[in-house]
C-alpha positions as CSV (number, residue, x, y, z in Angstrom):
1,X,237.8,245.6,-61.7
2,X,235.3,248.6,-61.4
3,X,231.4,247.9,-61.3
4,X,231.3,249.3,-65.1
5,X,233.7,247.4,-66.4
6,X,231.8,243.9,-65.0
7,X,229.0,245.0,-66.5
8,X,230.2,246.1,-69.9
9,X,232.0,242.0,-69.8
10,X,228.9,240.8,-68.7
11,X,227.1,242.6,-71.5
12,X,229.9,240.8,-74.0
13,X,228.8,237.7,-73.2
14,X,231.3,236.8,-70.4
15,X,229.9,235.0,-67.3
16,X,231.0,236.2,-64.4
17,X,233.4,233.2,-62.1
18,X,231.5,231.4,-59.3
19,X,232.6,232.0,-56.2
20,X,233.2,228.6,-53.5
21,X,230.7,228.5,-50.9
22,X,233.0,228.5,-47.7
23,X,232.5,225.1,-44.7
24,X,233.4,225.7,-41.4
25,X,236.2,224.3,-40.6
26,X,236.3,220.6,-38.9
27,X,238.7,219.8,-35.8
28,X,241.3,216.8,-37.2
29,X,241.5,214.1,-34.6
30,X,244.1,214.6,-32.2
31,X,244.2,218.1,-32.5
32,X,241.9,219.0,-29.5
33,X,243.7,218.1,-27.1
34,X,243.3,221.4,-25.6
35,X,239.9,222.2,-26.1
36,X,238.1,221.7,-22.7
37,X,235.5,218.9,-22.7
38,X,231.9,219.2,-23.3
39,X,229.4,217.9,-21.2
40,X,226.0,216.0,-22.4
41,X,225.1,219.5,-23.1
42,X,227.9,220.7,-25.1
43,X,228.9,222.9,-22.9
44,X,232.2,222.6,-21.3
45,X,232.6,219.9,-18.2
46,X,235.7,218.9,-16.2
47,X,237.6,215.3,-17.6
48,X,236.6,212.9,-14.2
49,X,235.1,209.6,-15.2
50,X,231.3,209.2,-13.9
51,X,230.9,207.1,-10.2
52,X,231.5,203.8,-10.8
53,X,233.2,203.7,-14.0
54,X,236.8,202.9,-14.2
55,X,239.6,205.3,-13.8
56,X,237.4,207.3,-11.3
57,X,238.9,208.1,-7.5
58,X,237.1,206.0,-4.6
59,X,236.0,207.8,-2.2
60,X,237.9,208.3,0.9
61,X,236.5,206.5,4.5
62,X,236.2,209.1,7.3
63,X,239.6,208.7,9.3
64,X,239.3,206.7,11.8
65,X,236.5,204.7,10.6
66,X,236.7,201.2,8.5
67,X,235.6,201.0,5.0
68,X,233.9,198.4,3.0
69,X,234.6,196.8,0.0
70,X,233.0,200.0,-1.9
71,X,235.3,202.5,0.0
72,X,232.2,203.6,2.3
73,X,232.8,204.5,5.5
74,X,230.8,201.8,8.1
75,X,229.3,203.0,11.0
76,X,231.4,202.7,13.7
77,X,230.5,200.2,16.3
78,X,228.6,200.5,19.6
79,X,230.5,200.9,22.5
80,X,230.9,198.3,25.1
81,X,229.0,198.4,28.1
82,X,231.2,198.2,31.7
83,X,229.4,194.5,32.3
84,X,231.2,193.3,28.7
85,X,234.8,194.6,29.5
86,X,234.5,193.7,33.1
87,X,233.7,189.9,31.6
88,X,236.1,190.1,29.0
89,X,238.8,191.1,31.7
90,X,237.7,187.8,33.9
91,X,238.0,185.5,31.5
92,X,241.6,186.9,30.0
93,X,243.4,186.4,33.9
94,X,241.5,183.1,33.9
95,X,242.8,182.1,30.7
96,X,246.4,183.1,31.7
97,X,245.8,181.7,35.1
98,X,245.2,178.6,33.3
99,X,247.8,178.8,31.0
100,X,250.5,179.4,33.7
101,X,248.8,176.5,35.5
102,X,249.7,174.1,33.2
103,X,253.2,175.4,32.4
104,X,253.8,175.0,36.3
105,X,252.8,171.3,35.9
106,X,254.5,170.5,33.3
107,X,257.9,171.7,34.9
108,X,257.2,170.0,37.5
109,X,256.4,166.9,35.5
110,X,259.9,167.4,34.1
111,X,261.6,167.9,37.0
112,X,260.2,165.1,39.1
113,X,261.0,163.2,36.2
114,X,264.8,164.3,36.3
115,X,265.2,163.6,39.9
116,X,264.0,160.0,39.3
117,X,266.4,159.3,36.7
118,X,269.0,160.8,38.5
119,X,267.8,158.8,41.7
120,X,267.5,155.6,40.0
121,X,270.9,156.5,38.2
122,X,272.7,156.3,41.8
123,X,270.9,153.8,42.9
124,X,272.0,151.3,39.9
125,X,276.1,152.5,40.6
126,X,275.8,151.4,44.0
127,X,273.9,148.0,43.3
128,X,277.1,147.1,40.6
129,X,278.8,144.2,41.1
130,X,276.5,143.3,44.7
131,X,274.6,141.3,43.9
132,X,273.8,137.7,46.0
133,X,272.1,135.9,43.3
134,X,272.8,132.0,42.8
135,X,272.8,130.6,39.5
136,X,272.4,127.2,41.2
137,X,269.1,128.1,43.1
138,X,265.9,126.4,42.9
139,X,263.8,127.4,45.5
140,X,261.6,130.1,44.0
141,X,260.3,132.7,46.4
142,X,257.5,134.3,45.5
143,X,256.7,138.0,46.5
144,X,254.0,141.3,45.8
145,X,255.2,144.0,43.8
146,X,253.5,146.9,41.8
147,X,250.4,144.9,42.6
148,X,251.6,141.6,40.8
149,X,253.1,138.4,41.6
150,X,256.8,137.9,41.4
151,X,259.6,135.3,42.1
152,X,263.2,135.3,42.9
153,X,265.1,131.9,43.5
154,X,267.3,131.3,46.5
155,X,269.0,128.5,48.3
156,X,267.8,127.3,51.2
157,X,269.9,129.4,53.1
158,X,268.9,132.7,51.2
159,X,265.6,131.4,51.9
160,X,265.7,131.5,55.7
161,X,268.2,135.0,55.2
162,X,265.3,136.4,53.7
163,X,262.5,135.8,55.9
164,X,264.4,137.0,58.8
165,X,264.7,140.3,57.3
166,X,268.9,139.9,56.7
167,X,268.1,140.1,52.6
168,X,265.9,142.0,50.7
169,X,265.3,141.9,47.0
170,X,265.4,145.1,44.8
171,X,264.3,145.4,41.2
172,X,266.4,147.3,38.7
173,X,266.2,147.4,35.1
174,X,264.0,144.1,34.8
175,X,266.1,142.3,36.8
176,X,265.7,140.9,40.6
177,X,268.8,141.1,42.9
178,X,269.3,139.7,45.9
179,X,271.1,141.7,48.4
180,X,272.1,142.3,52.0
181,X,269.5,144.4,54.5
182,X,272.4,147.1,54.7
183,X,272.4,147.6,50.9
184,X,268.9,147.2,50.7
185,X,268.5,150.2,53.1
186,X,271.0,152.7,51.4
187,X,269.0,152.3,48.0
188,X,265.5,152.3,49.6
189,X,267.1,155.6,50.8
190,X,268.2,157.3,47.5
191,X,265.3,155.4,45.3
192,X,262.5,153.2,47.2
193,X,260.4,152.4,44.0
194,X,263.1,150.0,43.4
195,X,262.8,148.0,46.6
196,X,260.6,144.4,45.8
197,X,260.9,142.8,48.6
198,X,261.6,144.3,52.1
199,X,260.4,141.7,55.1
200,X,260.2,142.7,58.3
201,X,261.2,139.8,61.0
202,X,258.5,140.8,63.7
203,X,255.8,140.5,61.2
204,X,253.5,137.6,61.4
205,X,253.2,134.8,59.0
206,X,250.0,136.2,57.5
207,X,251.1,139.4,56.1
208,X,253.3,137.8,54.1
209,X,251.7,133.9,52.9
210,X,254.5,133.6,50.2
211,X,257.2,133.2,52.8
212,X,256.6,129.7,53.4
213,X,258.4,127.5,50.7
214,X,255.6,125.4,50.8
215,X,253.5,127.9,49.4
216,X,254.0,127.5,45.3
217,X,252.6,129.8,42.2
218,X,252.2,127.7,39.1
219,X,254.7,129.3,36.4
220,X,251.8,129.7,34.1
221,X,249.6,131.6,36.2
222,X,249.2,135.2,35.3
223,X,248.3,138.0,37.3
């Protein structure tokens, strides 16, 4: 429609249409994906988090160097001087010296301890069945051994056998067993802790006071 012709409708009485004021248009959410983030500015930033909040990278410890709990890098530590190592080298071979001091010992603890049952094993095969004990004895000869007083009844002739030095007495498993000075030297031999009572003839009287019958312990005395 020309300019003339507006204005001859316009002259009629016609109003002319109003035309729509045009908005800019508004982004829909979840269509800017695209569009580059804006800064506090407005102006276009990058999409990392802030420090500290979450989401954002740590940053990395110099390699080499321990971190702490806020993934900074610590100062590394001072070096040693010669006097700390050369200390800290004497007391490491001490400590092992030690330590393979006391494993020695202790093998040696076992072993001594596995000779003596061994020892004391023999020594109880050959004692079987040889011993001179008499159920009918009454004579109680008394005798030192492991620093106590002990007893071992005989006969009368057992008695006088065993202050010559003909019998001795051995102790095994509790038990007190009169035997011959033969036997009594082959187990003295192959285990002497279990020899009580070994009396030597040329001895006087006085180093050993319990050979005289006479001579009586009460049974409830205790040593």
């Amino acid at each position: 429609m020309t300019d003339s012709l507006r204005d001859q409708l316009l002259g009629l009485g016609f109003k002319a249409t109003p035309v729509a004021e045009r908005k800019p248009a508004q982004a829909k959410p979840g269509n800017d994906r695209h569009a580059p983030a804006r800064g506090p500015q407005g102006r276009p930033g990058n999409n990392k988090p802030a420090a500290g909040q979450p989401g954002r990278p740590m940053a990395r410890p110099v390699r080499g160097r321990p971190a702490d709990a806020a993934g900074r890098s610590r100062p590394p530590s001072p070096p040693r001087s010669r006097e700390d190592i050369d200390l800290a080298k004497a007391y490491a071979i001490r400590a092992q010296r030690e330590k393979d001091e006391r494993i020695e010992a202790e093998r040696l603890k076992q072993e001594q301890a596995r000779q003596r049952r061994e020892a004391k094993a023999r020594a109880a095969e050959l004692l079987k069945d040889k011993a001179l004990n008499d159920p009918a004895a009454d004579i109680a000869r008394h005798f030192d051994y492991g620093g106590k007083i002990k007893r071992i009844h005989v006969n009368a002739d057992q008695l006088k056998a065993l202050n010559a030095g003909e019998l001795g007495v051995v102790q095994m498993d509790g038990r007190y067993l009169l035997v011959d000075a033969a036997l009594l030297q082959q187990v003295e031999a192959i285990f002497p802790p279990c020899v009580a009572l070994k009396v030597d003839p040329s001895a006087s009287a006085a180093d050993d006071p319990y050979a005289d019958p006479l001579y009586q312990v009460p049974d409830d005395l205790v040593w």
